[in-house]
LORODREN-783084 format. One record per residue (C-alpha): residue in three letters; x, z, y. Coordinates in pm, 1 decimal, always signed. Layout:
BEGIN
aa=Ala&c1=X&c3=Z&c2=Y
...
***
This chain:
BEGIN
aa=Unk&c1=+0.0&c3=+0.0&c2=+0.0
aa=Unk&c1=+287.5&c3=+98.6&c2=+209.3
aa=Unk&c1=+414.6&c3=-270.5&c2=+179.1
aa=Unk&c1=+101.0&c3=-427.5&c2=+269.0
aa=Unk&c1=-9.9&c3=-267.8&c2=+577.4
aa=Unk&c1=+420.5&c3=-324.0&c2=+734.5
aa=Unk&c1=+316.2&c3=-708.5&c2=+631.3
aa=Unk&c1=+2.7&c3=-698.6&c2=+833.0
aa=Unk&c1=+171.0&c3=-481.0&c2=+1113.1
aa=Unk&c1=+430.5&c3=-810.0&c2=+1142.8
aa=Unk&c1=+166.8&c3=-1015.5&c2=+1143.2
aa=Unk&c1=-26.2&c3=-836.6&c2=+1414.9
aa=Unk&c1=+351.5&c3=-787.0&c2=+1592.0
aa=Unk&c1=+336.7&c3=-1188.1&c2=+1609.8
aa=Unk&c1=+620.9&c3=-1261.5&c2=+1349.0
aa=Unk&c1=+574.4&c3=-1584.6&c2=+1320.1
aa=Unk&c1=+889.7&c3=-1745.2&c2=+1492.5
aa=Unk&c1=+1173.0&c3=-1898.7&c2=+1336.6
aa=Unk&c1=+1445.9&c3=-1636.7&c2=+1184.1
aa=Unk&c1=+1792.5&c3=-1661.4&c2=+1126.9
aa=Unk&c1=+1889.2&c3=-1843.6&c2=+834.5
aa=Unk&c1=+2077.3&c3=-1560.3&c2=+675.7
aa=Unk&c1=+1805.3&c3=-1338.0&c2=+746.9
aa=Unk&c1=+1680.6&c3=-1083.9&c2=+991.5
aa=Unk&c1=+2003.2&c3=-838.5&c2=+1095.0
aa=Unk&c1=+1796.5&c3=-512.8&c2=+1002.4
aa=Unk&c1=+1708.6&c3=-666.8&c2=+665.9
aa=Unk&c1=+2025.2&c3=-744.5&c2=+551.3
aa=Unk&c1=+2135.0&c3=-387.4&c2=+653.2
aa=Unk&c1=+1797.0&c3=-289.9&c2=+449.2
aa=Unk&c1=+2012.2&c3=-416.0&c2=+131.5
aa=Unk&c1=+2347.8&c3=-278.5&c2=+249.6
aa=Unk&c1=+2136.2&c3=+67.6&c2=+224.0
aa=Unk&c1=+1973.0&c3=-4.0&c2=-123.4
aa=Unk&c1=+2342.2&c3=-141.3&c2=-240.7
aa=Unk&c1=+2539.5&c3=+168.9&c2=-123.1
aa=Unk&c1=+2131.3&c3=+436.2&c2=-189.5
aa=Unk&c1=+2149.7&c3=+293.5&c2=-581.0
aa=Unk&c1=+2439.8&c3=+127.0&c2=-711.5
aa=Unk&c1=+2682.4&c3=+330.6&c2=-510.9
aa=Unk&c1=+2811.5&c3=-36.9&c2=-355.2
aa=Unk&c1=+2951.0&c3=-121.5&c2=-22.7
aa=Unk&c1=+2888.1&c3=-414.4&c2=+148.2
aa=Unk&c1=+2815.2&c3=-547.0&c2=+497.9
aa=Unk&c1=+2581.8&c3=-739.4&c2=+633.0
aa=Unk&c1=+2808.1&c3=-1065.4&c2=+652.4
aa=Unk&c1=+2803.7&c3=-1020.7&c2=+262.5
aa=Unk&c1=+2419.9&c3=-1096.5&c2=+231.3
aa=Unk&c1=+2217.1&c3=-1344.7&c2=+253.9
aa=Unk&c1=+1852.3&c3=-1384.2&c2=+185.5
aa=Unk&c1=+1649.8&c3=-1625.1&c2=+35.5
aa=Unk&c1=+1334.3&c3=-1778.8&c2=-51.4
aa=Unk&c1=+1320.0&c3=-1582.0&c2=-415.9
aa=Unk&c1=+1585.5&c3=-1483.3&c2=-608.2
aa=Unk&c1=+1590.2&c3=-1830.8&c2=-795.1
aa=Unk&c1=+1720.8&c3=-1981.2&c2=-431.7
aa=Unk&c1=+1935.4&c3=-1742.3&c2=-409.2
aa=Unk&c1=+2088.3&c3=-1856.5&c2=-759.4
aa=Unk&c1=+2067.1&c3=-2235.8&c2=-640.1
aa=Unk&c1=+2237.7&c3=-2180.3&c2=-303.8
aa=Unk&c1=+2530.2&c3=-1976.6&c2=-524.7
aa=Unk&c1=+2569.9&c3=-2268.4&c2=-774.2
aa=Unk&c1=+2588.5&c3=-2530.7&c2=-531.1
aa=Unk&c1=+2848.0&c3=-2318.2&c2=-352.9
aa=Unk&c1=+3075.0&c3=-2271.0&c2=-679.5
aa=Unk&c1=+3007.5&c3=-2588.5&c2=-889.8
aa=Unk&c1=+3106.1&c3=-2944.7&c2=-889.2
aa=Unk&c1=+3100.8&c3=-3222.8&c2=-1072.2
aa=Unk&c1=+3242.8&c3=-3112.1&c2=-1429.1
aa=Unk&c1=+3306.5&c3=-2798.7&c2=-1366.5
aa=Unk&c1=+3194.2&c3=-2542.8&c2=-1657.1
aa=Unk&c1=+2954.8&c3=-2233.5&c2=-1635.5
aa=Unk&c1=+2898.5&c3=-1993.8&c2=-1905.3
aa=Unk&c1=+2593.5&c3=-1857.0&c2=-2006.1
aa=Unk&c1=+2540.0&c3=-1607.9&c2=-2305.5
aa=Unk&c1=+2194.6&c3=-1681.2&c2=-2463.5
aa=Unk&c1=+1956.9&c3=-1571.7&c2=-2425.5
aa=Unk&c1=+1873.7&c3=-1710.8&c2=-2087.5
aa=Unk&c1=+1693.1&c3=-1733.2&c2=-1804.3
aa=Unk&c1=+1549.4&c3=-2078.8&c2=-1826.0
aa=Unk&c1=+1657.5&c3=-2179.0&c2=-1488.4
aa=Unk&c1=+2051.0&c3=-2092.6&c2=-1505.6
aa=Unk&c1=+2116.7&c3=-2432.3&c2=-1729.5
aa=Unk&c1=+1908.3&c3=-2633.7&c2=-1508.6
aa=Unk&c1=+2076.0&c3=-2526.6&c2=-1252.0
aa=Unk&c1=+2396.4&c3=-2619.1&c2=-1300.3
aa=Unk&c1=+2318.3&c3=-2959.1&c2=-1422.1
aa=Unk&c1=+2156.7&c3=-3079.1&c2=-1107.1
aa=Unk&c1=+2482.3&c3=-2970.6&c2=-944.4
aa=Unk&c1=+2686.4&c3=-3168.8&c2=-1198.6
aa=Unk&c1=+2873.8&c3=-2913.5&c2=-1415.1
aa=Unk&c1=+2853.1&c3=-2846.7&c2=-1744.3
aa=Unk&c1=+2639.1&c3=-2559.7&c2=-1904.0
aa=Unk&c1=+2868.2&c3=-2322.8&c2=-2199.8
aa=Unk&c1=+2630.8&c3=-2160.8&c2=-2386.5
aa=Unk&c1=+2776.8&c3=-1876.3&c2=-2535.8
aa=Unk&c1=+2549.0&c3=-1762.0&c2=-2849.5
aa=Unk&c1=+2471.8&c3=-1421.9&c2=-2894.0
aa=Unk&c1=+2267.3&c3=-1318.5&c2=-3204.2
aa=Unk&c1=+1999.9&c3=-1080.7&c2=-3275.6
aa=Unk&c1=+2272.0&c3=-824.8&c2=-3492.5
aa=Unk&c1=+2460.8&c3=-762.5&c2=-3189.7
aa=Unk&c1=+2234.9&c3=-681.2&c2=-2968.1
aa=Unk&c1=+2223.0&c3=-1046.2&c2=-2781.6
aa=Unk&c1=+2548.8&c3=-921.5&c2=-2589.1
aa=Unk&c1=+2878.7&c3=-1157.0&c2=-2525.9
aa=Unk&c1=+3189.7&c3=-998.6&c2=-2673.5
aa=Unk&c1=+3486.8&c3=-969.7&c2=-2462.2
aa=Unk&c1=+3667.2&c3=-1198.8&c2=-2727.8
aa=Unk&c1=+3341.6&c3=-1461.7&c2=-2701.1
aa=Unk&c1=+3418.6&c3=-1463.2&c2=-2333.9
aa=Unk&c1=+3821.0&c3=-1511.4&c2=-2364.8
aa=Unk&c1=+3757.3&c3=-1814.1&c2=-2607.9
aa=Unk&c1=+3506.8&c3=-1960.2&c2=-2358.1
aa=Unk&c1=+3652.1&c3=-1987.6&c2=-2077.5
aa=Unk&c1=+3886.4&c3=-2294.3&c2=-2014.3
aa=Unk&c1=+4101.3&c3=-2397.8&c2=-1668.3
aa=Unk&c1=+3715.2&c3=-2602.4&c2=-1584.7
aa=Unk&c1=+3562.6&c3=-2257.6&c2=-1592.6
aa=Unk&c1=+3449.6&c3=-2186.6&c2=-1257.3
aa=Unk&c1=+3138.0&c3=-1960.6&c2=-1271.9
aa=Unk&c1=+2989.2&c3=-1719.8&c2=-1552.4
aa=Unk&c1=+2596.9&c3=-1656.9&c2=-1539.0
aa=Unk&c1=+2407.7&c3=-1314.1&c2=-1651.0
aa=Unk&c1=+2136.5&c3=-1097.1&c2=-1595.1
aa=Unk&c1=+2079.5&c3=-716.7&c2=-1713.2
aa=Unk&c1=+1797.8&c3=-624.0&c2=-1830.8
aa=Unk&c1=+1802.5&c3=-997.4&c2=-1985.4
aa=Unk&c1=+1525.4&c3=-1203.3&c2=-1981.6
aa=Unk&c1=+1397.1&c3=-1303.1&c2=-2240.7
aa=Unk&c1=+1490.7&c3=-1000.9&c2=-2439.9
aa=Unk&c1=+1558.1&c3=-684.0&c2=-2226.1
aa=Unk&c1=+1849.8&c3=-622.9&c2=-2342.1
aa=Unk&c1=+2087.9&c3=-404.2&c2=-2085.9
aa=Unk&c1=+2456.0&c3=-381.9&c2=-2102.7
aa=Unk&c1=+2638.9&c3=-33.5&c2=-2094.8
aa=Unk&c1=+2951.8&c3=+73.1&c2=-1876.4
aa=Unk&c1=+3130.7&c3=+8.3&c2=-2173.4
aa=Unk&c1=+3049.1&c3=-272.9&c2=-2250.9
aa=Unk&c1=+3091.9&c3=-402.7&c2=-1876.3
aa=Unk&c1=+3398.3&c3=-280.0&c2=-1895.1
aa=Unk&c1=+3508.7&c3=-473.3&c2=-2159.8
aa=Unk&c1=+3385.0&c3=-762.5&c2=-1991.9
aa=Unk&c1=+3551.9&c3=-692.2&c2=-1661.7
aa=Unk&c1=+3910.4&c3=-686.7&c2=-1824.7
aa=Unk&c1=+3874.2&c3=-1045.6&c2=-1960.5
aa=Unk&c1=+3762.0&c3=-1102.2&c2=-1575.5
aa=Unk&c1=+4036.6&c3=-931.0&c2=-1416.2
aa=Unk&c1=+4232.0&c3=-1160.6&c2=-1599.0
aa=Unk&c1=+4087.5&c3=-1477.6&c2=-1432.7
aa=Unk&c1=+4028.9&c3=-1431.7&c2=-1029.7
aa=Unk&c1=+3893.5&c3=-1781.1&c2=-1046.5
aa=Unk&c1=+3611.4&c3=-1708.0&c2=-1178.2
aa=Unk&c1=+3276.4&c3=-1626.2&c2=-990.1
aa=Unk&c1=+3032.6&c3=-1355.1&c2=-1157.7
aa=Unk&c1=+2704.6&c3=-1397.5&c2=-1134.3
aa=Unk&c1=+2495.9&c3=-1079.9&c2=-1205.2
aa=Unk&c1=+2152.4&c3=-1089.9&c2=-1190.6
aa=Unk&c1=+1997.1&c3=-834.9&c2=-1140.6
aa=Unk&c1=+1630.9&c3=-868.4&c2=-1028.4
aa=Unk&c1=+1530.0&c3=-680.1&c2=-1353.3
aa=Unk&c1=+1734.0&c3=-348.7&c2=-1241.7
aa=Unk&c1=+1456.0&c3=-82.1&c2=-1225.1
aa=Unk&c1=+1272.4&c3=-177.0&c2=-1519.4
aa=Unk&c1=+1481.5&c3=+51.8&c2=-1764.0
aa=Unk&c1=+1405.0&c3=+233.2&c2=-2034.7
aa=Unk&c1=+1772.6&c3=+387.9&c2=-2135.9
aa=Unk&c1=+1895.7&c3=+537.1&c2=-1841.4
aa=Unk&c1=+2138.4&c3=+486.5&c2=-1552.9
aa=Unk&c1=+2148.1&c3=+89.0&c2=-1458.6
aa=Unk&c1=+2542.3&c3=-54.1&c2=-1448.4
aa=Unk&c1=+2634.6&c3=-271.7&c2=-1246.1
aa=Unk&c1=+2946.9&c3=-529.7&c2=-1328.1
aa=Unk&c1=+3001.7&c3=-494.3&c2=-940.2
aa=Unk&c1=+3098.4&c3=-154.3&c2=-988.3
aa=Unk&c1=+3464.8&c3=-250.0&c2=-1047.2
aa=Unk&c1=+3623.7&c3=-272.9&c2=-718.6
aa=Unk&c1=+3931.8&c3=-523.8&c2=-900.7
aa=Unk&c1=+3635.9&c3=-766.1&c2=-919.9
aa=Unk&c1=+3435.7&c3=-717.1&c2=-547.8
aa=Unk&c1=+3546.6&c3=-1031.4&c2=-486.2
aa=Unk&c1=+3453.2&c3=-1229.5&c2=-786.3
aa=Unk&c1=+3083.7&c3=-1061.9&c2=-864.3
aa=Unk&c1=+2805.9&c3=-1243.1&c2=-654.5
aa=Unk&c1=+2530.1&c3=-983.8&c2=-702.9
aa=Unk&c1=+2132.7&c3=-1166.5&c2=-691.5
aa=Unk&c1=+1855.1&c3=-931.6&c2=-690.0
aa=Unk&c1=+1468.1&c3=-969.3&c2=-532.7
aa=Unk&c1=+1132.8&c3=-810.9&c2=-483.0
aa=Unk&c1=+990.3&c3=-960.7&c2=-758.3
aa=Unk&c1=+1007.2&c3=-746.8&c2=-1026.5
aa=Unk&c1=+1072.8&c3=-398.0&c2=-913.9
aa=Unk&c1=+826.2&c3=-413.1&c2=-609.9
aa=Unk&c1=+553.4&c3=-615.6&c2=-794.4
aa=Unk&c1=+573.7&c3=-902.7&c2=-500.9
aa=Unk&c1=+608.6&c3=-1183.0&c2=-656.2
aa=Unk&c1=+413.2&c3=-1397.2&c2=-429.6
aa=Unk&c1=+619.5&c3=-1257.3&c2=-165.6
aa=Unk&c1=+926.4&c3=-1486.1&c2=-209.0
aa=Unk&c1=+1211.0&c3=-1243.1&c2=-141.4
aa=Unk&c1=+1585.4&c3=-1283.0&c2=-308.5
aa=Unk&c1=+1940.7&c3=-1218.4&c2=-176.8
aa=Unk&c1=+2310.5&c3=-1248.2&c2=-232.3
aa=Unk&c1=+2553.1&c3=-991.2&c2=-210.8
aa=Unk&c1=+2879.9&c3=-1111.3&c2=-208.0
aa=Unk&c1=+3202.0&c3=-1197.2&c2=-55.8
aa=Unk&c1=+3132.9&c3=-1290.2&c2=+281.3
aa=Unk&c1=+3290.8&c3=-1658.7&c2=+254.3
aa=Unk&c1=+3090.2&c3=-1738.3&c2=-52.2
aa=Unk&c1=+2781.7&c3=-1588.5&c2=+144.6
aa=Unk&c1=+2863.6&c3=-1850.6&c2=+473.7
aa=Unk&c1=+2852.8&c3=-2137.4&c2=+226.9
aa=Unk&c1=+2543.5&c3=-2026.9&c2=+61.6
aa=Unk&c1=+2398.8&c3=-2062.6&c2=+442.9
aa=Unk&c1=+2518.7&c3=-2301.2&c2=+528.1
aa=Unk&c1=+2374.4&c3=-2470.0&c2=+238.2
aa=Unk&c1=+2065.1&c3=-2309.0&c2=+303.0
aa=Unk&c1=+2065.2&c3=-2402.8&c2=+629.8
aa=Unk&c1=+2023.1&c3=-2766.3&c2=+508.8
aa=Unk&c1=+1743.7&c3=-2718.0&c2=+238.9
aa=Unk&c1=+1470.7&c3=-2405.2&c2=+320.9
aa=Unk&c1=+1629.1&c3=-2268.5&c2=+645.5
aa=Unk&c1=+1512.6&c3=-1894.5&c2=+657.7
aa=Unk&c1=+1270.4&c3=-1705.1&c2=+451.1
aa=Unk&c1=+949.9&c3=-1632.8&c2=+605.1
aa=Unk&c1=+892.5&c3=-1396.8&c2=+883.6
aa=Unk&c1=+660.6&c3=-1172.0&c2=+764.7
aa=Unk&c1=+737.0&c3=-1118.5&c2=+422.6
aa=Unk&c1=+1114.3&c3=-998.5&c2=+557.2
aa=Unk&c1=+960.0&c3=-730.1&c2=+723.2
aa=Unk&c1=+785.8&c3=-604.8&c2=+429.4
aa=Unk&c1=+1110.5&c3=-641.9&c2=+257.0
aa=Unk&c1=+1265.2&c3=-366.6&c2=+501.6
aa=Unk&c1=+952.3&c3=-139.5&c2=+386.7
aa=Unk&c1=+1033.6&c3=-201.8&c2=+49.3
aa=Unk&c1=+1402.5&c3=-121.2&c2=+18.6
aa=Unk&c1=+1426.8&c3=+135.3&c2=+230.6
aa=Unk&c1=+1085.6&c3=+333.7&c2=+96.2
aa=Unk&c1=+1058.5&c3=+598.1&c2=-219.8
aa=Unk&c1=+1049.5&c3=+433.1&c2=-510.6
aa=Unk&c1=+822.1&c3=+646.7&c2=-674.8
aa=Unk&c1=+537.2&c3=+355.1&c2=-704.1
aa=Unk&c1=+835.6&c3=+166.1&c2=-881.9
aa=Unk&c1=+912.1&c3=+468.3&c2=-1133.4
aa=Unk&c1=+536.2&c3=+507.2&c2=-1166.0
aa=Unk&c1=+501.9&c3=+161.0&c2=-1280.7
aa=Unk&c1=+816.9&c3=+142.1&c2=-1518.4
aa=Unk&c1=+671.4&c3=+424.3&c2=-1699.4
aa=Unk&c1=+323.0&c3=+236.4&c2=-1764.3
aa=Unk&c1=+554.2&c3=-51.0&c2=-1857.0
aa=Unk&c1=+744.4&c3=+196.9&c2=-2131.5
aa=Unk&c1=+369.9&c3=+264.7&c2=-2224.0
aa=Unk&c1=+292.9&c3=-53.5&c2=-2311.5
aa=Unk&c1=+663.3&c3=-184.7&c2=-2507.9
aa=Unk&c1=+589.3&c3=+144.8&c2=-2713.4
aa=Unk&c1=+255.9&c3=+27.6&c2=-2818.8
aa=Unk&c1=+343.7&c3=-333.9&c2=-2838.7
aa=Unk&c1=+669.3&c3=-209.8&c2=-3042.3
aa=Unk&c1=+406.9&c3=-32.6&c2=-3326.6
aa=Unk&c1=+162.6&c3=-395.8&c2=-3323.1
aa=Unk&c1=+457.3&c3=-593.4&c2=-3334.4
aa=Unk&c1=+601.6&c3=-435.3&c2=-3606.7
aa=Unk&c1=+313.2&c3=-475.2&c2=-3822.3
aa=Unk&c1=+338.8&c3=-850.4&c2=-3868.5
aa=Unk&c1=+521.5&c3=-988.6&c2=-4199.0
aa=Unk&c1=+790.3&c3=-1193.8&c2=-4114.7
aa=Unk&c1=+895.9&c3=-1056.2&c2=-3764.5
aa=Unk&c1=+1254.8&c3=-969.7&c2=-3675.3
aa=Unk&c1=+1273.0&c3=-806.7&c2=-3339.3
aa=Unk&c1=+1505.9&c3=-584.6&c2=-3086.1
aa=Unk&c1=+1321.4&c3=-394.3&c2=-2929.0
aa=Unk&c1=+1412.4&c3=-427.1&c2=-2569.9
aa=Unk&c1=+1603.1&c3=-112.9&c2=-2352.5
aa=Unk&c1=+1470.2&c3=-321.8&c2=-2041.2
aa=Unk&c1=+1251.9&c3=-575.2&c2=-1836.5
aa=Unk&c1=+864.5&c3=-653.2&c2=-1994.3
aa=Unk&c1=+918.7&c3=-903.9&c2=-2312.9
aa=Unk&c1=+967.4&c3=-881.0&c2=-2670.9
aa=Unk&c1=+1166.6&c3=-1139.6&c2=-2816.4
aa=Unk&c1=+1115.4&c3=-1196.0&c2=-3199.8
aa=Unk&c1=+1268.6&c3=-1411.4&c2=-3400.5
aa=Unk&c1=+949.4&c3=-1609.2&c2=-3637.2
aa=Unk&c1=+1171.0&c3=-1807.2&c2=-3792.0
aa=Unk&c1=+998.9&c3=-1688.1&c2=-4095.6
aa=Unk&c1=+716.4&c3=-1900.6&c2=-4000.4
aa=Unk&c1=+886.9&c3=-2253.9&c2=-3987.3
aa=Unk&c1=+759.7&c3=-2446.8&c2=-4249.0
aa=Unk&c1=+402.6&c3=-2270.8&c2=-4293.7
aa=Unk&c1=+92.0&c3=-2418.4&c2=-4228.2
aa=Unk&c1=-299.3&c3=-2312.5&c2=-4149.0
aa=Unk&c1=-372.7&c3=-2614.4&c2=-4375.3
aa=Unk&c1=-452.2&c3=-2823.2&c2=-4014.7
aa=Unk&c1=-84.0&c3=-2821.5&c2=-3893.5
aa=Unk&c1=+253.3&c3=-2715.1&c2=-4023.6
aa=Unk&c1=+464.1&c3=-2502.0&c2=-3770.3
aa=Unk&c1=+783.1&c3=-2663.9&c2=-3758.6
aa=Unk&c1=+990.0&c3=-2452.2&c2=-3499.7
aa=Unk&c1=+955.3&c3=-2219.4&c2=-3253.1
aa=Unk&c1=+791.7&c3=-2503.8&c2=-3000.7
aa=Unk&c1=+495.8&c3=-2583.4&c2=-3252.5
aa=Unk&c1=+426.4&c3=-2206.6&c2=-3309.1
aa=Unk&c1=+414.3&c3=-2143.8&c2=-2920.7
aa=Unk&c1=+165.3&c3=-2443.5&c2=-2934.0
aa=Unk&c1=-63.1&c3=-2318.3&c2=-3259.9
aa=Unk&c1=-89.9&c3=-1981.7&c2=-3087.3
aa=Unk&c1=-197.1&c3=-2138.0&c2=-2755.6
aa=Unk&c1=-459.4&c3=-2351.9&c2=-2900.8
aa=Unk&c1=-561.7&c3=-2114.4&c2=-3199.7
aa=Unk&c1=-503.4&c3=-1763.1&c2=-3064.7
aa=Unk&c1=-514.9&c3=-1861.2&c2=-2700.9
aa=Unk&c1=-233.8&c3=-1652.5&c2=-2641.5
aa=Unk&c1=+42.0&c3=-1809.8&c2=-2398.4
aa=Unk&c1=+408.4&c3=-1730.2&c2=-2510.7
aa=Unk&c1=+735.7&c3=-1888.3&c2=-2406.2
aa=Unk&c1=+949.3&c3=-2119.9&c2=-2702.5
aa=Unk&c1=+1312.0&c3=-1958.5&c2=-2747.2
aa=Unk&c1=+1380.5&c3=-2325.9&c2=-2720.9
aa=Unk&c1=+1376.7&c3=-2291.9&c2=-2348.1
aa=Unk&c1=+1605.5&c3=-1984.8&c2=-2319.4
aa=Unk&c1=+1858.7&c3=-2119.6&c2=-2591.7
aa=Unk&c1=+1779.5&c3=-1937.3&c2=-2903.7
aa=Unk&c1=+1556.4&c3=-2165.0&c2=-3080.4
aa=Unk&c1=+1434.9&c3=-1942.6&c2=-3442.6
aa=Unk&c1=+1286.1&c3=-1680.3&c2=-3142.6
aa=Unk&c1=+958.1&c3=-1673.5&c2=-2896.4
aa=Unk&c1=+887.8&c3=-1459.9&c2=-2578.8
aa=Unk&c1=+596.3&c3=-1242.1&c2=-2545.9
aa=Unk&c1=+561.1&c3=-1062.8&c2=-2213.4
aa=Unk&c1=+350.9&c3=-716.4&c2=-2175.7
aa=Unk&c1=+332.8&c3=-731.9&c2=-1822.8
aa=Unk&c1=-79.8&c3=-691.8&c2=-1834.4
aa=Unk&c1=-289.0&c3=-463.2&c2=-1899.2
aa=Unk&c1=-328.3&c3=-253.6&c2=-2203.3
aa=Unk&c1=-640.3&c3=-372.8&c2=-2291.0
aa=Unk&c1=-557.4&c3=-683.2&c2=-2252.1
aa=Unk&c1=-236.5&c3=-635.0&c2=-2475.9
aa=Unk&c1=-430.9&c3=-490.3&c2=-2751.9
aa=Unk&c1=-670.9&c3=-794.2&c2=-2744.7
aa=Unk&c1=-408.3&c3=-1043.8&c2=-2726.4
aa=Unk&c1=-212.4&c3=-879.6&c2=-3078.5
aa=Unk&c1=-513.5&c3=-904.7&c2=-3230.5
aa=Unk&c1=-556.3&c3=-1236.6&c2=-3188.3
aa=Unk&c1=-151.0&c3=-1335.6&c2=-3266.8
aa=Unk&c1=-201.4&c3=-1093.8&c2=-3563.0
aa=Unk&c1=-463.0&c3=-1285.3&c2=-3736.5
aa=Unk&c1=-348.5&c3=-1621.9&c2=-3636.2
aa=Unk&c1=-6.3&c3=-1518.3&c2=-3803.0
aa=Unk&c1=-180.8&c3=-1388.0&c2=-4111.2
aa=Unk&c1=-302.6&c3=-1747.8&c2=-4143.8
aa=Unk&c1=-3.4&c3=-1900.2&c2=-4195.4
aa=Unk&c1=+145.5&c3=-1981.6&c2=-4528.3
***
């Protein structure tokens, strides 16, 4: 509520001029607060930029860092948009895979035999999506060596999934200062303030990477809109209780959605330490049929539970890990329980 009535106060305030590209001055000190107020971070606010959603803010840092040829790696799982990405700018997509036994984490020694003299940029979000899963300190740390190795290299860490947690303290890769330079931290409104239709992301990072990315910006969107900026400021600099209220209906939910998913034959699944979505692998189902249409992979299955369950899930396909589907529980419980139903008996129809 909060949020609403500083968006109506900016409209009311006549905020409806142009604004700088980078963003309004007090909002990019509004994310020099959060930075320093929750990640324990430093920046300035010549190291941020915002943008028109946190997917901008990846575009403007990939056009930035990539050129023709030059090689990215992403661990799959995914975001669907990182590979995309970085082909309309030319370079070449490394998918790294990560499997279900291990958590769906890149090794330190996965990451040494990736990268190559090409390797320019290295793409990752925790709490993933698809799967939620969240990497430790340790396991950053690991990580961060192999970096620290190769100053070359641009980090991207997504992070627009941060508050939705279920294990604890978040880590941040940023959190080494031998790699400030090299970590380009995205993060948004999206997810932990519920405003998606707000259209909010930034950039922290080193503040000649950050000119390029507005310059750049400059040339495609300009700035982000007025009033939603102004809510942003609200936002970041408010209690987050109605955040920590709402992750704890989300942890509601995965528990319940844990026991339902559980209870169909076939299904392998991690069950996720962050973000909204399950991610199980149904590979068990390839080959099956309802005796109208055989389900040949992960894309066909997404399709016969669509038309016969009319339940909408995502095709691992699309994230890079083809044998697995995602299934968001970002609605309401009732709605949740309905929806299992229906995937439960249109499973138990396959065979």
């Amino acid at each position: 509520m909060h949020i609403k009535e500083s968006a109506k106060k900016a409209v009311d305030d006549n905020y409806s001029h142009y604004t700088p590209v980078a963003g309004y001055m007090d909002l990019r000190e509004a994310v020099c607060t959060k930075l320093k107020r929750d990640n324990n971070l430093d920046y300035k606010p010549e190291n941020i930029i915002v943008s028109t959603g946190a997917k901008q803010s990846i575009a403007n840092l990939v056009m930035a860092t990539v050129g023709k040829g030059d090689e990215v790696i992403i661990p799959t799982p995914y975001w669907v948009t990182y590979s995309e990405i970085v082909k309309l700018c030319e370079g070449v997509p490394v998918l790294v895979n990560t499997t279900l036994e291990n958590g769906f984490k890149i090794t330190p020694a996965q990451l040494e035999a990736a990268i190559t003299p090409k390797t320019k940029l290295f793409m990752f979000s925790s709490p993933n999506n698809p799967n939620g899963t969240v990497y430790s300190k340790a396991e950053l740390t690991g990580l961060a060596e192999v970096f620290k190795k190769h100053p070359g290299i641009f980090i991207m860490s997504d992070e627009i999934y941060e508050y939705i947690n279920f294990v604890g303290k978040h880590e941040i890769i940023a959190q080494f200062d031998f790699l400030k330079d090299q970590v380009v931290i995205i993060n948004g409104l999206s997810k932990g303030y519920a405003m998606t239709g707000y259209r909010l992301g930034y950039i922290a990072g080193n503040a000649d990477l950050v000119k390029g990315c507005e310059k750049i910006q400059g040339q495609m969107t300009s700035a982000t809109n007025a009033v939603t900026q102004r809510a942003a400021i609200t936002a970041l600099l408010s209690d987050l209780k109605p955040t920590q209220e709402m992750v704890e209906e989300f942890e509601r939910r995965k528990k319940r959605v844990e026991v339902l998913l559980s209870a169909i034959p076939g299904i392998k699944c991690a069950m996720p330490d962050g973000a909204f979505y399950m991610f199980p692998d149904v590979s068990y189902y390839f080959g099956k049929s309802d005796g109208e249409e055989v389900i040949k992979d992960a894309d066909d299955l997404c399709m016969y539970l669509l038309n016969k369950a009319h339940v909408s899930t995502v095709t691992g396909r699309a994230f890079g890990q083809p044998k697995f589907i995602r299934i968001s529980f970002a609605n309401s419980m009732e709605k949740i329980e309905e929806a299992y139903k229906r995937i439960t008996a249109a499973f138990a129809k396959l065979k």
